[in-house]
MMTF fields as JSON, N, C-alpha, C and O atoms, coordinates in Angstrom:
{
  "mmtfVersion": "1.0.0",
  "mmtfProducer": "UNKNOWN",
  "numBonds": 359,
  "numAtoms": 360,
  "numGroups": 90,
  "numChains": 1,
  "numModels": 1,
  "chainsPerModel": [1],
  "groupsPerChain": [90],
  "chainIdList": ["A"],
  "bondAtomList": [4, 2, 8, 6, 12, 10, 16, 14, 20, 18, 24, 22, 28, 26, 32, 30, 36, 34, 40, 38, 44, 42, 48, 46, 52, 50, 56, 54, 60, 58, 64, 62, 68, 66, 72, 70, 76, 74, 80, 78, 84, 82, 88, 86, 92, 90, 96, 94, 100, 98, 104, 102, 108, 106, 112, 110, 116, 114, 120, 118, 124, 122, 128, 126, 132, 130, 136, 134, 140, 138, 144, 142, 148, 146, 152, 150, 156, 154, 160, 158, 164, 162, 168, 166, 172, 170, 176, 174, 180, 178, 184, 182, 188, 186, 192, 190, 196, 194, 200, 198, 204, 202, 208, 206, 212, 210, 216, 214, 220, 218, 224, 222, 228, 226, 232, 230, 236, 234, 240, 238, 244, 242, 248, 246, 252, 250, 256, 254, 260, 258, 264, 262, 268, 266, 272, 270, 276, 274, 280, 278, 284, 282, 288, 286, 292, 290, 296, 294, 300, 298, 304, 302, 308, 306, 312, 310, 316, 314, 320, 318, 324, 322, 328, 326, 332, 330, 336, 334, 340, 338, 344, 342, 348, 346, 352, 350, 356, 354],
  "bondOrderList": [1, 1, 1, 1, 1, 1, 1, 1, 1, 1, 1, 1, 1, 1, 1, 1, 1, 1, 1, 1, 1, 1, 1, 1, 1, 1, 1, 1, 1, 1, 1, 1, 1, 1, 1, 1, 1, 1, 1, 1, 1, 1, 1, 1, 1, 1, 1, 1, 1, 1, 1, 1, 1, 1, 1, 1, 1, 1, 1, 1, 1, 1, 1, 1, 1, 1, 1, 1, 1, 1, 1, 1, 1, 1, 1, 1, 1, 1, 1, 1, 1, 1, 1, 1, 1, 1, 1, 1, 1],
  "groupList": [{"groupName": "UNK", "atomNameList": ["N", "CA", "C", "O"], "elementList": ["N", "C", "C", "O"], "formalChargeList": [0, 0, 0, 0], "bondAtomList": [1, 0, 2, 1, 3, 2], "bondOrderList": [1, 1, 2], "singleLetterCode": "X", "chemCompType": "L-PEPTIDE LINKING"}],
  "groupTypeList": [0, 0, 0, 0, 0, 0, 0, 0, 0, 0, 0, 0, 0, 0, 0, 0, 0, 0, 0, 0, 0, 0, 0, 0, 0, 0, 0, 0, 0, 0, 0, 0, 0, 0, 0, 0, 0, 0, 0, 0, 0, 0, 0, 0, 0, 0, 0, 0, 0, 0, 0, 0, 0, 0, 0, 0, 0, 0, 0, 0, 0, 0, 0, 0, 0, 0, 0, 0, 0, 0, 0, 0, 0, 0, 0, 0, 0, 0, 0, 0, 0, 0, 0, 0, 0, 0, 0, 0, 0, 0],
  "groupIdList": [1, 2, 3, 4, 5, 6, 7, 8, 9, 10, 11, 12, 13, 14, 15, 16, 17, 18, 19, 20, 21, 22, 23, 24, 25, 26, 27, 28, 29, 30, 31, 32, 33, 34, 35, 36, 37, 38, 39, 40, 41, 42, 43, 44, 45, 46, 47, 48, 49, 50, 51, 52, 53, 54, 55, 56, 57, 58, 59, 60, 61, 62, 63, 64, 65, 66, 67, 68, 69, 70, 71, 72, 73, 74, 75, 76, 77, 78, 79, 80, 81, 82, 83, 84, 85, 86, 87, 88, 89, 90],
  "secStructList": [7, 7, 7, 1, 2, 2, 2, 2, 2, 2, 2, 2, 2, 2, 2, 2, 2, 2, 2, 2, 6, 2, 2, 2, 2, 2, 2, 2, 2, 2, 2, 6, 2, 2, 2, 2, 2, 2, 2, 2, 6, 6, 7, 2, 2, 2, 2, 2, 2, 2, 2, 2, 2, 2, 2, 2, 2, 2, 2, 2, 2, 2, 2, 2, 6, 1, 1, 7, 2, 2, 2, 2, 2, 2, 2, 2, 2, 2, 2, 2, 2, 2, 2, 2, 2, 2, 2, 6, 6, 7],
  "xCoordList": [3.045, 3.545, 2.562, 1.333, 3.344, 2.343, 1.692, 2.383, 0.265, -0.799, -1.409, -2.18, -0.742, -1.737, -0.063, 1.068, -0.586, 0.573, 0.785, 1.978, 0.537, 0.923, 1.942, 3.077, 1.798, 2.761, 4.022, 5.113, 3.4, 4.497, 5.527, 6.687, 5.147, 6.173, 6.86, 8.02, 6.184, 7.153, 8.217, 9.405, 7.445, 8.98, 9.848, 10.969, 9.776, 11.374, 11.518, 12.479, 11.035, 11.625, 12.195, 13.341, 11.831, 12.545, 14.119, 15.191, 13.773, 14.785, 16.107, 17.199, 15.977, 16.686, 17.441, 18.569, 16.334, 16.684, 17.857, 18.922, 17.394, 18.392, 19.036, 19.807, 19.422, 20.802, 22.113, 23.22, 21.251, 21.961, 22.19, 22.862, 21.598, 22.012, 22.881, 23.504, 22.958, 23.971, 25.247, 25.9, 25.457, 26.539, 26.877, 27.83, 26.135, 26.451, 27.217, 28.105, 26.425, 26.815, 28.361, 29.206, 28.694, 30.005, 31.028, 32.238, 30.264, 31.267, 31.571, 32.793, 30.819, 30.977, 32.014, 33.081, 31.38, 32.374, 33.841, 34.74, 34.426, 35.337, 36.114, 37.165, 35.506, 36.261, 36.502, 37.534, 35.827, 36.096, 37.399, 38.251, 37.401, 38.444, 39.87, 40.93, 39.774, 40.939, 41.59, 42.7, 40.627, 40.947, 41.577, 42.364, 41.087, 41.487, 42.954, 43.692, 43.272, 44.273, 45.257, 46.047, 44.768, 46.067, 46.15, 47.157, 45.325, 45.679, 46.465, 47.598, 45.914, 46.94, 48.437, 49.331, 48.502, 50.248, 50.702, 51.803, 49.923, 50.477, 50.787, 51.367, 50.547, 50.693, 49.597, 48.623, 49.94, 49.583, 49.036, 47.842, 49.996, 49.282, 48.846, 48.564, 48.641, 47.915, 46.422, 45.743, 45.758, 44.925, 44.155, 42.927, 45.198, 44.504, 44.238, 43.693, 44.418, 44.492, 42.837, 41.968, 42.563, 41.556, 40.297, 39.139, 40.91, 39.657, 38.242, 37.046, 38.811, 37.467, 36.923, 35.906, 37.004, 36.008, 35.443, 34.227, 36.499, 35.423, 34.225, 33.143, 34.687, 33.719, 32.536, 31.446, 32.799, 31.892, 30.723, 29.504, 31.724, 30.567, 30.15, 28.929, 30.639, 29.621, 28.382, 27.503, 28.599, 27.698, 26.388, 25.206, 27.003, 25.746, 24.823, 23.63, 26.107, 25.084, 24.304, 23.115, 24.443, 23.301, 22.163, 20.995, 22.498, 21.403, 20.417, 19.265, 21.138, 20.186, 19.65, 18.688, 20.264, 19.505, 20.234, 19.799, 21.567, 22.308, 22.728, 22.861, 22.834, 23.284, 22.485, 21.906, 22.042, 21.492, 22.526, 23.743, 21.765, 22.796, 23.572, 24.681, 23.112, 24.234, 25.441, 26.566, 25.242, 26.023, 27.447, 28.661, 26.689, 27.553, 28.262, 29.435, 27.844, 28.671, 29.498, 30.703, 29.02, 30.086, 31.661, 32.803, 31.087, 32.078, 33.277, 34.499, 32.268, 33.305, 34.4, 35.59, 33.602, 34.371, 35.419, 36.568, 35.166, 36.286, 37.268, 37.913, 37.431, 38.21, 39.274, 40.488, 38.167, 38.847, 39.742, 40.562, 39.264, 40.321, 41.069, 41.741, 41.508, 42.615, 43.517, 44.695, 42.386, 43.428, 44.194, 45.277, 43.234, 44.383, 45.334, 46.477, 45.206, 45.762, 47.6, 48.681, 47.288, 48.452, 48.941, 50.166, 48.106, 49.314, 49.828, 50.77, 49.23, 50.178, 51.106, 52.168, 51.039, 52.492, 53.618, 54.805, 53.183, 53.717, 54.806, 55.41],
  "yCoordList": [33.259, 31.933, 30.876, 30.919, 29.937, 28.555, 28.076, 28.074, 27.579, 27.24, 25.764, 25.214, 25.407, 23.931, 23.108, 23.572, 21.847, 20.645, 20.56, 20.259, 20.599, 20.294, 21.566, 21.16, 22.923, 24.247, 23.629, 23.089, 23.942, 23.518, 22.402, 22.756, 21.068, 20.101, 21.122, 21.379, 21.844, 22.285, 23.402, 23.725, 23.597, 24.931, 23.981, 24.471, 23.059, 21.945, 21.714, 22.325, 21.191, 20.466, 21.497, 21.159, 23.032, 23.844, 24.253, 24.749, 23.903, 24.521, 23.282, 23.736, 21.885, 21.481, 21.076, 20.7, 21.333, 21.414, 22.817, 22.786, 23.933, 24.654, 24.378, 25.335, 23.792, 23.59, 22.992, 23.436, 21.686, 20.925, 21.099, 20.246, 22.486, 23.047, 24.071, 24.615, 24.461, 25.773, 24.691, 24.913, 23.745, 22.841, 21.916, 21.153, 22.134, 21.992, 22.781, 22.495, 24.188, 25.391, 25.559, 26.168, 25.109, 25.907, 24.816, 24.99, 23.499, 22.161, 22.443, 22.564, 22.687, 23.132, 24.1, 23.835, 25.843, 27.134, 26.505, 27.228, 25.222, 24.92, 24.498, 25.009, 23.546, 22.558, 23.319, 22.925, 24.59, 25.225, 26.103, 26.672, 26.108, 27.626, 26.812, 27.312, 25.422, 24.501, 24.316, 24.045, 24.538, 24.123, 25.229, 25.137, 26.317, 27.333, 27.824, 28.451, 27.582, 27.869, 27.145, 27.672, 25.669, 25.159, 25.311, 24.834, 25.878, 26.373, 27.496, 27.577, 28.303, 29.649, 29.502, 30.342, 28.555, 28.24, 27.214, 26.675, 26.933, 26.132, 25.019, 24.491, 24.312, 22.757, 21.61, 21.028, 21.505, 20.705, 19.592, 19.297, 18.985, 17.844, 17.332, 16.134, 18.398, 18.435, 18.391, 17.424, 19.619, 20.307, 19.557, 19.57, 18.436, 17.663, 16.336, 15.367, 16.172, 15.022, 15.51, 14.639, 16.534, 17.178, 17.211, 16.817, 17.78, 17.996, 16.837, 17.079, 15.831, 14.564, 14.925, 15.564, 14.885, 15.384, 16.468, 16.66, 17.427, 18.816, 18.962, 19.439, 18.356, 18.104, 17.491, 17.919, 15.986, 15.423, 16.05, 15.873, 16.976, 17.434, 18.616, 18.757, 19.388, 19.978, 20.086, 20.948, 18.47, 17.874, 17.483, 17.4, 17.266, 16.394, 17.866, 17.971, 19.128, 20.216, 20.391, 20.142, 20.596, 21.146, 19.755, 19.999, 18.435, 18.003, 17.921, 17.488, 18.428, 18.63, 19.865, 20.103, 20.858, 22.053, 23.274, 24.425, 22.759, 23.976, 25.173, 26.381, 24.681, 25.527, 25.333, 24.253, 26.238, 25.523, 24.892, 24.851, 24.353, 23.67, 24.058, 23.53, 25.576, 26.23, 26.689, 26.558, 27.19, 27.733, 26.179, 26.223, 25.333, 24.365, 24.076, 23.754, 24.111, 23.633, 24.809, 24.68, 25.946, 27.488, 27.234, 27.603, 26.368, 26.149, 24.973, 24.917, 24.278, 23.085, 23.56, 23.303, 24.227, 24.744, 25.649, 25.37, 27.044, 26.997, 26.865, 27.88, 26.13, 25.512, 24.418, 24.329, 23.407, 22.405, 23.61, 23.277, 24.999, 25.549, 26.01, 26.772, 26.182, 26.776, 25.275, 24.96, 24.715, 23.259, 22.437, 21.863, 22.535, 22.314, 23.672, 23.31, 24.919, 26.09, 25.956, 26.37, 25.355, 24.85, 23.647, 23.527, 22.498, 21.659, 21.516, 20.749, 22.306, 22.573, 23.54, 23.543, 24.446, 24.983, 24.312, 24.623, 23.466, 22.788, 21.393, 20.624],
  "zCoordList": [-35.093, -34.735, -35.21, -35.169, -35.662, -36.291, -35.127, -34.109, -35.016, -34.303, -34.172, -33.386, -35.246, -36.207, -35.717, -35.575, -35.588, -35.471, -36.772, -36.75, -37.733, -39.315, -38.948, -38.695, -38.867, -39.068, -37.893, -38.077, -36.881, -36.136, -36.67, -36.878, -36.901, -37.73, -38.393, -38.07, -39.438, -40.69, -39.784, -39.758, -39.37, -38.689, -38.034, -37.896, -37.676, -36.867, -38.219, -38.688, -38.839, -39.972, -40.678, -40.975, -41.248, -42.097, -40.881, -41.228, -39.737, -39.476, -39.198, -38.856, -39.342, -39.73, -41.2, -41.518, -41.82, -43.423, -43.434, -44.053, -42.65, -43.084, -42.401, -42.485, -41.697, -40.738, -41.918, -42.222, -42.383, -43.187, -44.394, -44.974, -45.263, -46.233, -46.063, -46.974, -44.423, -44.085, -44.549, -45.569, -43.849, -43.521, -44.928, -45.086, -45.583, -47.149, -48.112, -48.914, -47.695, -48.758, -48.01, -48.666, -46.848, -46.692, -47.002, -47.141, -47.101, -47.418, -48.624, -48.701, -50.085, -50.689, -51.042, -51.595, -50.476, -50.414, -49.918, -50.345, -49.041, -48.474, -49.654, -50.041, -50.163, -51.315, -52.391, -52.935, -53.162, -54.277, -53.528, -54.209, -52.807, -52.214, -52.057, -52.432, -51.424, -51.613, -53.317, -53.776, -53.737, -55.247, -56.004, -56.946, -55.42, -56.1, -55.548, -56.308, -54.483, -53.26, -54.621, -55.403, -54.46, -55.309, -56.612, -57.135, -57.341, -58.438, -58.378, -58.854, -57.837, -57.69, -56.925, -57.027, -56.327, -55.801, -57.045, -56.926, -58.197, -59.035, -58.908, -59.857, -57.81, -57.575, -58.654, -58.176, -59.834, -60.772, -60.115, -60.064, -59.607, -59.028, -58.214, -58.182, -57.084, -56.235, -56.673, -56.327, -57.588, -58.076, -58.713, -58.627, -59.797, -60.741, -59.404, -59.933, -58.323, -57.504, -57.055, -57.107, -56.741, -55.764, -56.859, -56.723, -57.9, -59.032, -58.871, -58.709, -58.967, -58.911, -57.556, -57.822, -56.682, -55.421, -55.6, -55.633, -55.756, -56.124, -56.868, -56.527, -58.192, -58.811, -58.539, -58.916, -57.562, -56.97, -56.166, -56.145, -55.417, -54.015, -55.3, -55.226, -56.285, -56.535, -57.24, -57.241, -58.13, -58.848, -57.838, -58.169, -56.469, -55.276, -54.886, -54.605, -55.018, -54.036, -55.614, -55.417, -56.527, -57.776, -57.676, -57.978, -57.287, -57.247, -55.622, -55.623, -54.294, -53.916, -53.865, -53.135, -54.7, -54.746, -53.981, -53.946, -53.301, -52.626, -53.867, -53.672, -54.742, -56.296, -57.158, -57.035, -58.442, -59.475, -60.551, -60.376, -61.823, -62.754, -63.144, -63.229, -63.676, -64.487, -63.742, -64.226, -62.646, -61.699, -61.165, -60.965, -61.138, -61.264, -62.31, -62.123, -63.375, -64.871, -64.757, -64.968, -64.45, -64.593, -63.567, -63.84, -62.178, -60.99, -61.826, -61.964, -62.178, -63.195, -64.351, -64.529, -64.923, -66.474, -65.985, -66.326, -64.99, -64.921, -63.853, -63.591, -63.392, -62.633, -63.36, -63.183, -64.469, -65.432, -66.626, -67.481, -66.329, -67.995, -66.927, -67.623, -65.824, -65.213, -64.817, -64.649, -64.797, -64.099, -65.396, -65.291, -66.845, -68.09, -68.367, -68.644, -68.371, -68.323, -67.578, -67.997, -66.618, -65.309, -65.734, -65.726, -66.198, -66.678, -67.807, -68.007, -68.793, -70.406, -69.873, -70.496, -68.823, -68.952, -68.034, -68.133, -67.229, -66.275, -67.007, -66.259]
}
């Protein structure tokens, strides 16, 4: 157990940091799974309506660090080739 007031701070503080990255990563996991929901029932325009937020929150979690970059550009790309995929046949 931390001993020192400097340790102690950091353990409240890591444990609200993870609170608010738990409550990130699943805001996140929430919004890709909506997106994908409506891709797979084929609602075009629902999908293309939702896309700009998704994208949003997942551009915010790679910059505070809930994801890294690539893993984000990977969440983007394909999501955007299923979401043009759905409206050229639509």
């Amino acid at each position: 157990m931390a001993n020192t007031v400097s340790a102690l701070k950091r353990v409240r503080v890591a444990e609200r940091r993870t609170a608010i990255n738990r409550t990130r990563r699943t805001r996140l996991r929430h919004q890709i799974r909506a997106m994908r929901r409506l891709l797979d029932s084929k609602d075009a325009n629902a999908a293309a309506a939702l896309a700009p937020k998704t994208f949003s929150l997942i551009d915010r979690s790679a910059k505070w660090g809930i994801i890294k970059k690539n893993t984000a550009a990977r969440y983007k790309s394909r999501l955007t080739l299923r979401l043009r995929k759905l409206t050229a046949t639509a």
